[in-house]
N, C-alpha and C positions, 0 to 999 in steps of 0.2 A: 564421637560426640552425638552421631544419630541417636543414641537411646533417649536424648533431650526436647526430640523431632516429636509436634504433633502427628496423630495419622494421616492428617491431611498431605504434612510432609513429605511421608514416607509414600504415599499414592502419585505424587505429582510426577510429569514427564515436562520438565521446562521446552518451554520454544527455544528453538536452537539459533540466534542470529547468525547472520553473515559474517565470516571469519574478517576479521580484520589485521591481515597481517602486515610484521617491518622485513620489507625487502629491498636491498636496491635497484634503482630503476623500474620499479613495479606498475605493470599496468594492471590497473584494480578494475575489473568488471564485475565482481560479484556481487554487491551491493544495490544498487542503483541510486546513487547518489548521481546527483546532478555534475554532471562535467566541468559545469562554465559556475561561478562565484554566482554570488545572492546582488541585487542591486546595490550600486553604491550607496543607493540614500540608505539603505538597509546598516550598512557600517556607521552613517554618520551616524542613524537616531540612536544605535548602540553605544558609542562612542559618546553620544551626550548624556546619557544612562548613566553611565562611569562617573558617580559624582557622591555627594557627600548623604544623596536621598535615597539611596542604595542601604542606609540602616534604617528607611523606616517599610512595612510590610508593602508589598503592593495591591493592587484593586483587587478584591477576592472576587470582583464580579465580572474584571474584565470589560469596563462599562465600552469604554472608548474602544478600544478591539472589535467586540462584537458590534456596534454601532455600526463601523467603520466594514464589517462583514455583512451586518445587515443592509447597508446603501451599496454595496460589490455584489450584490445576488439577488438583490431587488426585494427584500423581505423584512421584517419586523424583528424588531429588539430581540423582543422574545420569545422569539424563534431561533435564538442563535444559542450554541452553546459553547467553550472553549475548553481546551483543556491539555496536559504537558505531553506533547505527540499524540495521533489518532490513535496509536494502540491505549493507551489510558481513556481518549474518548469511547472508545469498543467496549474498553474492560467495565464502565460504568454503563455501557448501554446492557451487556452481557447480563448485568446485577440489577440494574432496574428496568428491562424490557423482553429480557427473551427468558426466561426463565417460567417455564408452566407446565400443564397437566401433560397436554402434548407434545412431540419433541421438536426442540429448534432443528430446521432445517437447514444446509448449507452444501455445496457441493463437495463430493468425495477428492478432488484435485483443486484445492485451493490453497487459500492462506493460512499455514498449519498452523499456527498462533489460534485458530478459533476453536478446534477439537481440546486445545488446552485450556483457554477458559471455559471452558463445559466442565473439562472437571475442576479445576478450580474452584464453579459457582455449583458444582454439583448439578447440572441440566443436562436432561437428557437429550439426545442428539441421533438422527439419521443423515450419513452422508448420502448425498441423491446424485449417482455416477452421470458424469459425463457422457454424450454422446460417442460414436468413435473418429469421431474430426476431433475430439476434447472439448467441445462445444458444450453451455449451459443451454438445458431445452426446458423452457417455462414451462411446457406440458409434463415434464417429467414430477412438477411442483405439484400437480393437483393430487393431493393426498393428505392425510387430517395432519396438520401445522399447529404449535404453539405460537412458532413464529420464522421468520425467516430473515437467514444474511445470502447476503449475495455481493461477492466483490465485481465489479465493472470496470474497468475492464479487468478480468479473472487474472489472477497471479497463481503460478507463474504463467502461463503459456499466455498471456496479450490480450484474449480475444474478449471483444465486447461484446454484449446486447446493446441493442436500439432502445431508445426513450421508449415505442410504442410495446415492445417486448416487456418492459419493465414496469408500463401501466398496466400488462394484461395480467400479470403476477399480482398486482395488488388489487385489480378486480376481483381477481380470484380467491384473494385470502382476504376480505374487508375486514376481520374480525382479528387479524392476526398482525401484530408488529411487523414488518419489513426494514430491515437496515441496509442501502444500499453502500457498499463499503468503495470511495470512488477516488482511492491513492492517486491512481493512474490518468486519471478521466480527460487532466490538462493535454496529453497527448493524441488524444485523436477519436475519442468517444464521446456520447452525450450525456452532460447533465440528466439527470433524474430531478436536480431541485426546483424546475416549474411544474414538475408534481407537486409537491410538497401543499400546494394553496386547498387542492382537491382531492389531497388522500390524506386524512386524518393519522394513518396508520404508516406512514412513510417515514423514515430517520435516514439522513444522506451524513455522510462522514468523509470528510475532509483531510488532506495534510499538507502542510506548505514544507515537508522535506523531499519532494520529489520536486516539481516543478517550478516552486518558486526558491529553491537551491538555500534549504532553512535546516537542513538535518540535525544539524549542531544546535538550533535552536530550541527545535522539539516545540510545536507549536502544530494542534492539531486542531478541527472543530466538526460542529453538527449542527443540520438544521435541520426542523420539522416543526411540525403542528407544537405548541406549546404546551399542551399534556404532555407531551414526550419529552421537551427539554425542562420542566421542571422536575420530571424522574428523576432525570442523569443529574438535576443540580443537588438532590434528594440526597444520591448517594454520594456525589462529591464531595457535598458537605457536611458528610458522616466519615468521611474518610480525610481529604484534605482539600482547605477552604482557600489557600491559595498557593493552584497549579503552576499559577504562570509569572515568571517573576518581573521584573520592570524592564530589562534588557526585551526578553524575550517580547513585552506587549509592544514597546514600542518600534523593535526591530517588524513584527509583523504589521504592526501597523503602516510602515513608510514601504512596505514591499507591496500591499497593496495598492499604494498611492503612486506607484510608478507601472504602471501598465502596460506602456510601451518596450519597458525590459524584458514583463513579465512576456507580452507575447513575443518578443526576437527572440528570447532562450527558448521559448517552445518550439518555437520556428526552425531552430538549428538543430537544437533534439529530433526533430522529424525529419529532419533531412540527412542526419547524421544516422538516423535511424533505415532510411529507405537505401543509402549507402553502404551499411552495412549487411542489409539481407543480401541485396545484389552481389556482394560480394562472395557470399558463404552460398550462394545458389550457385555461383559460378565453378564454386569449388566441390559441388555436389549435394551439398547440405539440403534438407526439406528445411523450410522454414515456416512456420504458423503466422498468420497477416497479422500482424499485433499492431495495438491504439497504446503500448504504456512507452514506457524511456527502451526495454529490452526487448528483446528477442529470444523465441523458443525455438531451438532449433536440434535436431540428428541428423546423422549420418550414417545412411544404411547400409553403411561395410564398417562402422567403426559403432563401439562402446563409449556410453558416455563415461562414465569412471574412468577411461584409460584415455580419452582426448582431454577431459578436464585433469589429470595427473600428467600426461603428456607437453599440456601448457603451463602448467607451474613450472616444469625444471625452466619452462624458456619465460618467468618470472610474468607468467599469465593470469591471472585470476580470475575465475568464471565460476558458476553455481553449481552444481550437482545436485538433485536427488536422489534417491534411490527406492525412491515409490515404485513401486506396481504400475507399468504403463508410460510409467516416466520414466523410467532410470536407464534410457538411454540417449534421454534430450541435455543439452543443456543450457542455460539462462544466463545469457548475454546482456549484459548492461550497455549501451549507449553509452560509447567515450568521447572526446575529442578525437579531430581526424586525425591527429599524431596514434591515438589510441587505436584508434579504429585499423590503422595503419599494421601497426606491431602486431596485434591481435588476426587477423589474415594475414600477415607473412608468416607468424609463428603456425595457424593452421596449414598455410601452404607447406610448410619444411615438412610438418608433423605425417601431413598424408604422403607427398612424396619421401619420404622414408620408409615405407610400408604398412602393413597394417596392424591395430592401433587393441587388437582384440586377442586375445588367449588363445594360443595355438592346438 
């Protein structure tokens, strides 16, 4: 059927998501889905959704959502933008922000999804390599920019910049878009968006499926200067006028409204988080200090490919790359301590059974 495929088709390399597979008794770390359920009030305003108003469209503008994000972040209406999971909010900033004479900027080890909307939007692109910790170095940024993404903290390996890091980046490009991409940010990094009042040139993106336990919802946003969020509503509304359906505004709405959930699940993530390093240190593991739900970790006598194939037979699931530099780490989600539990015994068998690499 390819001979039906535009060219565009035939050039594309899809983003690969996270396997999601049916196994029994499966402990699933590859993803990074939140361990612990979404708030209850999160069910009920779902649950009251489920009604006969369900055939008529919903707010194409999101009014009360974004209001409701704008009084949570301390910022103005329209300054807020919304839209179905941060990757569709990206894919519109992609199409109405980074695209220019210059090449968009972004680091060589990050979120692979962004090298594929460049060709997607056709934009040209230079990856700017990591340090050798895997570190993002803003000096490594001063060089001619269309524009810049930067995720915060950096996917996969954890590691964050500081707020002041991420002002001097956009001291340094006044002239050029910045999109701080901050999936992870609720675990243990800083906000970028009380930048936002004083960089004209700042786009922070947001997702409530990582920390506020919404994946299934797909409920993503953005805020910045209001040139920037009438772009993205530019292209939204050349493409589709209503992202978000009435389940999904009103579930994100009552998840904001409950706070005190929102910060004990983080609370437990971090802890289940600092738990888990300690563990995989003990068993030998380098681990990189990570701010998101996971952990980047190897193991300098063992392959990553053959410890993440070694823990699926024992119904493990864990990330793999096979990048350059990386393809001997691998990306640990944040489970519960039943998880966390299975997941270090199963490493434990793996290494005491010997070693784990091509003889």
């Amino acid at each position: 059927m390819s001979r039906f495929w535009s060219r565009l088709t035939h050039d594309l390399r899809p983003y690969v998501p996270g396997e999601q597979p049916h196994m029994a008794e499966l402990v699933k770390l590859n993803t990074n889905e939140s361990p612990f359920g979404p708030s209850p009030r999160v069910l009920e305003a779902i649950r009251a959704e489920a009604a006969e108003t369900l055939r008529l469209y919903p707010d194409p503008q999101a009014t009360a959502l974004r209001a409701a994000l704008a009084a949570y972040h301390r910022v103005r209406l329209e300054q807020v933008f919304v839209g179905n999971g941060s990757d569709e909010v990206l894919a519109h900033a992609f199409a109405a922000l980074l695209k220019h004479d210059a090449p968009l900027l972004f680091p060589d080890i990050t979120y692979s999804f962004y090298p594929v909307y460049c060709r997607l939007f056709d934009i040209a692109y230079e990856a700017v390599p990591l340090d050798e910790a895997l570190q993002i170095r803003v000096a490594d940024y001063r060089r001619p920019a269309g524009a810049i993404i930067v995720p915060n903290p950096n996917a996969p390996t954890g590691l964050a910049l500081s707020r002041g890091a991420i002002a001097t980046l956009l001291e340094e490009h006044p002239d050029a878009p910045v999109v701080i991409d901050e999936a992870y940010v609720d675990f243990g990094a800083e906000t970028a968006i009380p930048l936002v009042e004083s960089h004209p040139n700042l786009l922070v993106v947001h997702t409530m499926s990582k920390s506020r336990a919404l994946a299934g919802l797909r409920v993503g946003y953005a805020i910045g200067d209001r040139d920037l969020i009438e772009a993205l509503t530019r292209v939204k509304d050349s493409f589709n006028s209503y992202p978000l359906g009435r389940p999904a505004q009103a579930g994100a709405i009552a998840s904001l409204e409950d706070e005190a959930y929102f910060q004990q699940s983080c609370a437990r993530v971090i802890e289940g988080r600092e738990r888990l390093s300690r563990g995989l240190v003990r068993l030998g593991f380098e681990v990189l200090p990570s701010s998101a739900n996971f952990v980047f970790v190897r193991h300098p006598a063992h392959e990553g490919a053959a410890l993440a194939a070694a823990l699926r037979q024992q119904a493990v699931i864990v990330r793999h790359f096979s990048a350059p530099r990386i393809s001997d780490y691998l990306r640990i989600t944040v489970g519960t301590d039943g998880q966390i539990d299975r997941l270090l015994s199963a490493v434990s068998d793996i290494l005491g059974s010997g070693p784990t690499t091509p003889s």
